[in-house]
N, C-alpha and C positions, 0 to 999 in steps of 0.2 A: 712785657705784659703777657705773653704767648708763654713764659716760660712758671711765671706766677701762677696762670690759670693751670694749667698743665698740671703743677705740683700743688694746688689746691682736688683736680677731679685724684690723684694721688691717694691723699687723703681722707679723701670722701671716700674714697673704693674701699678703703683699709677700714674704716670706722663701721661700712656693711658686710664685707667677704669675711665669709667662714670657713676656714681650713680644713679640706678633708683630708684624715690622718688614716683613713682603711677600717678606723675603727667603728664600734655598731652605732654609736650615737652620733656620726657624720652627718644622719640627715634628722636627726630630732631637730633642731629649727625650723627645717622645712614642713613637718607633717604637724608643728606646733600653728604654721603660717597657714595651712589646708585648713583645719580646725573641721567644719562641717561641711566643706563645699562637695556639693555633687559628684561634681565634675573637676578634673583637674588635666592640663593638656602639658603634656612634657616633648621634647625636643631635643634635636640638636644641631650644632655649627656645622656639623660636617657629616656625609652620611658614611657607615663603614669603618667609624673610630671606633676600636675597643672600650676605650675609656669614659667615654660618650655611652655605648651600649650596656655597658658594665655597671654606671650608677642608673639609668634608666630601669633596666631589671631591678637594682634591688629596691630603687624606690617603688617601683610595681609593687612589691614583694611587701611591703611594710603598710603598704595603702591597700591592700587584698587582707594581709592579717590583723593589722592594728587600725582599717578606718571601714572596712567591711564590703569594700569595692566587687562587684564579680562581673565588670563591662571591662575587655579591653578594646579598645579601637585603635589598628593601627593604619597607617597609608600604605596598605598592601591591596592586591587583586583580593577583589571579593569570597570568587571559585576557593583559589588558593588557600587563602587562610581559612576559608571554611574546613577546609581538611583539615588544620589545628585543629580548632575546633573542637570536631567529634573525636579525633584523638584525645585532646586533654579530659573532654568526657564519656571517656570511655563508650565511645557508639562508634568505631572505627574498625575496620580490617586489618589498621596499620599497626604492629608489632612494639615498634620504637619510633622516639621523637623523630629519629632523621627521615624515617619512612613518611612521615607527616609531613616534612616539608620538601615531599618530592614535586610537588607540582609548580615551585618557584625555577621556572626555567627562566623566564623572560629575564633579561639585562635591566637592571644589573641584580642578577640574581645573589651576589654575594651581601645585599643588602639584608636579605632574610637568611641564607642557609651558611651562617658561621657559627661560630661557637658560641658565642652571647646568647645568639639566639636559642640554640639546642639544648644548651643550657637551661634556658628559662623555661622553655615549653615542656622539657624531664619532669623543672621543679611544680609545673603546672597541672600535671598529672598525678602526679605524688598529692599534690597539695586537693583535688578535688577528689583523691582517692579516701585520702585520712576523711577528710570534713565527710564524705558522701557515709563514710561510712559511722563516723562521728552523728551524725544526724539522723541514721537510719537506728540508732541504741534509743536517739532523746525523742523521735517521733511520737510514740508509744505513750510517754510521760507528758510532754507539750510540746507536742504539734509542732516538732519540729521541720524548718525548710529543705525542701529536697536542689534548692537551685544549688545551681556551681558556680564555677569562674569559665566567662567563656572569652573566645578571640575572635573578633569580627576586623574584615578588612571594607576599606571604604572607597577602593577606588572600583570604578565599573567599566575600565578600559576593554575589559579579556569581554565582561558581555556584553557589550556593546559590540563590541566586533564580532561573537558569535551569533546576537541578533540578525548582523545584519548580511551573514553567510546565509542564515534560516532562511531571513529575506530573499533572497536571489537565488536559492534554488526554491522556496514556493514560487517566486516569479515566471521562474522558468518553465517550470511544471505546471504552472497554471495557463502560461502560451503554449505549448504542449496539447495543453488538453482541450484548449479555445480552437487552435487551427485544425484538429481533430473532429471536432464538433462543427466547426462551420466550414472548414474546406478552405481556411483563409490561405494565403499565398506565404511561404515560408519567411520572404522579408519584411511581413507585411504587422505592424503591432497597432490592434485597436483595442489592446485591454484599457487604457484607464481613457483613453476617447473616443467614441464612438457615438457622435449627434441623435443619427436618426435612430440608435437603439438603444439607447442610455440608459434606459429601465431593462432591456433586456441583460446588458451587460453588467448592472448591479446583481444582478438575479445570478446571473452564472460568475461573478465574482465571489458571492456567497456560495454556493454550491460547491465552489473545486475549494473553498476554505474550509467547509467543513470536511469535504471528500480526506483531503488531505491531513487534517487533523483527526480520523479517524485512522 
């Protein structure tokens, strides 16, 4: 029975898989199966495959030109891929693609700064170059869109940890300026309680926050 099922899911697989041969019409069934969807989330088995990163870009590529996509979202640090970003739309310092993805140090950095990737982000620049400039000729005639293609990362690991360094040195800086002010004893911490002066101590909790944000 185990052997029947087996060679039944077989040929189910066979009657759905489509063979990619390299060639351009590899993924027309797929952006036929897209049709008008918003939104579409692509994937893979394994992170760091060529082959995996290789049809992801180009189906990017053909859902940007042929379905009129301009959101990429990837599971990259936020900061980070911001820098793509204003590179691919030209509002950057950075020179070249790879200069763009200098700030993916964090492990596994090789998840963003390989070839796949530099590759795609080149064709991302190119491609908001033509179109910016393509729509900057039909503005004129009908109001044409000045938007691009941009790259947004979705994880908030890098600020969140940067918040919360912020956090701890206003912390500190704000016992600092408390034992300053009241002459408190150095090991002594009544910033977030303090009974008998509780209103006092809201008062000078605001005070060193503004202080300090100025």
């Amino acid at each position: 029975m185990t052997v029947i099922a087996e060679e039944r899911n077989i040929e189910d697989l066979r009657e759905v898989a489509h063979p990619l041969t390299g060639a351009r019409t590899d993924y027309d069934p797929l952006l036929k199966l897209i049709g008008d969807a918003k939104f579409v989330l692509l994937g893979e088995a394994t992170h760091g495959t060529h082959e995996f990163y290789k049809a992801r870009a180009e189906i990017t590529k053909r859902l940007i030109q042929e379905k009129g996509f301009t959101v990429i979202a990837w599971e990259a640090d936020w900061p980070d891929a911001l820098r793509i970003n204003r590179y691919i739309q030209g509002r950057s310092a950075d020179q070249t693609a790879l200069e763009s993805l200098g700030d993916f140090k964090r492990f596994p950095s090789w998840m963003w700064r390989n070839a796949d990737i530099l590759d795609l982000v080149g064709w991302l620049r190119s491609h908001n170059d033509r179109s910016g400039a393509r729509r900057s000729a039909e503005r004129p005639r009908r109001g044409g869109s000045a938007a691009k293609v941009g790259v947004y990362g979705l994880d908030l690991y890098v600020c969140i940890a940067r918040f919360r360094r912020s956090w701890i040195i206003w912390r500190k800086k704000t016992l600092s300026w408390r034992r300053k002010r009241d002459g408190a004893m150095p090991g002594r911490s009544g910033l977030f309680t303090c009974p008998r002066r509780s209103a006092g101590a809201i008062i000078s909790l605001r005070g060193s926050r503004s202080s300090l944000m100025r």
